[in-house]
C-alpha positions as CSV (number, residue, x, y, z in Angstrom):
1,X,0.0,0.0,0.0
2,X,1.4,3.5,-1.2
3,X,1.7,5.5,1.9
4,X,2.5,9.5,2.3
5,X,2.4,12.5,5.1
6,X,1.7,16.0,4.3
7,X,3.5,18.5,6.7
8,X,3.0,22.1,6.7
9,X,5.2,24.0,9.1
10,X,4.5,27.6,7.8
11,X,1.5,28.7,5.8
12,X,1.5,27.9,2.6
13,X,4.4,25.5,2.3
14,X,3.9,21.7,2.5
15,X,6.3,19.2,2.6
16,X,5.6,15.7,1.0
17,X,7.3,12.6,2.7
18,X,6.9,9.9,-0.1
19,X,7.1,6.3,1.8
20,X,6.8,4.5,-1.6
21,X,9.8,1.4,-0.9
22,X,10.1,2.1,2.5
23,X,9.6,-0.7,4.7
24,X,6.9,-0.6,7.0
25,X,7.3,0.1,10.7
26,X,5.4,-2.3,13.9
27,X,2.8,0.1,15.3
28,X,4.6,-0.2,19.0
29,X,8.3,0.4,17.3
30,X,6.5,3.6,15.4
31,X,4.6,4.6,18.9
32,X,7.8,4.0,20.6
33,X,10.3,6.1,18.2
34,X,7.3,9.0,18.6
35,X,7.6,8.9,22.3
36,X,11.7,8.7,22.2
37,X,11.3,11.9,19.8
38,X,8.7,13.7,22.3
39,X,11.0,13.6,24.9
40,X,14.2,14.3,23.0
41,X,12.6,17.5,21.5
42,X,11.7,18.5,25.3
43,X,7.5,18.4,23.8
44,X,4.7,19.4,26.2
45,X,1.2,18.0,26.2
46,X,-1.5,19.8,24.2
47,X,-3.9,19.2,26.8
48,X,-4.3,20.6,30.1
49,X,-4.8,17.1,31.5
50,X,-1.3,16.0,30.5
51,X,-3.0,13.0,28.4
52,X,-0.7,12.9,25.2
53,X,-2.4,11.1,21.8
54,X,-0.8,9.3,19.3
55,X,-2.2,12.4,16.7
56,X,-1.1,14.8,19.6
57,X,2.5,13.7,20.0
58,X,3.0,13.5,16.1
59,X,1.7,17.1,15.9
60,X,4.0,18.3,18.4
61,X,7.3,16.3,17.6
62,X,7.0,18.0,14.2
63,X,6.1,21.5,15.7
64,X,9.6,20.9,18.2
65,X,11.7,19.2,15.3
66,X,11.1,22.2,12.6
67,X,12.5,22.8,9.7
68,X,16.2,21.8,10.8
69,X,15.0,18.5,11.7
70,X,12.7,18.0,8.7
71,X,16.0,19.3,6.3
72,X,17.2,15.8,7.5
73,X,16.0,13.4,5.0
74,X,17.0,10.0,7.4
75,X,15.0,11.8,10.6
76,X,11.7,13.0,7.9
77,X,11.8,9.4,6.7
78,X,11.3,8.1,9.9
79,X,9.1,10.5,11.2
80,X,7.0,9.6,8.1
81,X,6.9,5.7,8.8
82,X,6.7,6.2,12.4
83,X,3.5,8.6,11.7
84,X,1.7,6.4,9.1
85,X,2.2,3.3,11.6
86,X,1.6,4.9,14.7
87,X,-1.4,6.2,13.6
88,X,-2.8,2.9,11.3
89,X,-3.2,5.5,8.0
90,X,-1.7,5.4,4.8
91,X,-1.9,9.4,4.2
92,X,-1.4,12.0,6.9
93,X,-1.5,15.6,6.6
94,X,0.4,17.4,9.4
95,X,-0.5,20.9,9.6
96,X,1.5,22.6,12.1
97,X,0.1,26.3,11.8
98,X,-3.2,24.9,12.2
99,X,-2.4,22.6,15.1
100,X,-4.3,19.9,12.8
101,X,-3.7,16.1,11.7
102,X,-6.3,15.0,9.2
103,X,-6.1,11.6,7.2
């Protein structure tokens, strides 16, 4: 199955992360490489209550990693497969400005 994820970090320009050949990742090894990320950035919950979702922490690890980060095609890659696994869909759209992941 073809899978892609959309990130926007600024208005108006989107970032495609192509997964076509990549091999797939296990939903807990993409769930744990999001949590490793989360912390390593130094992320805070969304939500007042602390409670971090998958959709939440994938939002914020791109918000923390940025541009520098994304620039790094290995580290985009990876967020890409760790996204479309941790969150069981083949396209994601990450729109940072908006504070929005849509499928």
């Amino acid at each position: 199955m073809h899978s892609e994820v959309f990130v926007t970090l600024t208005p108006g320009a989107e970032l495609r992360l192509d997964l076509q050949g990549a091999a797939p990742l296990e939903h807990e090894q993409a769930r744990r490489w999001l949590d490793n990320e989360f912390l390593r950035l130094e992320c805070e919950p969304l939500r007042a209550s602390g409670k971090v979702l998958l959709a939440d922490k994938v939002l914020v690890v791109a918000q923390a990693a940025g541009a520098r980060q994304f620039a790094d095609a290995a580290w985009a890659q990876q967020f890409a497969r760790a996204t479309v696994a941790a969150l069981s869909r083949p396209v994601v759209r990450v729109d940072v400005p908006a504070m929005a992941v849509s499928f």
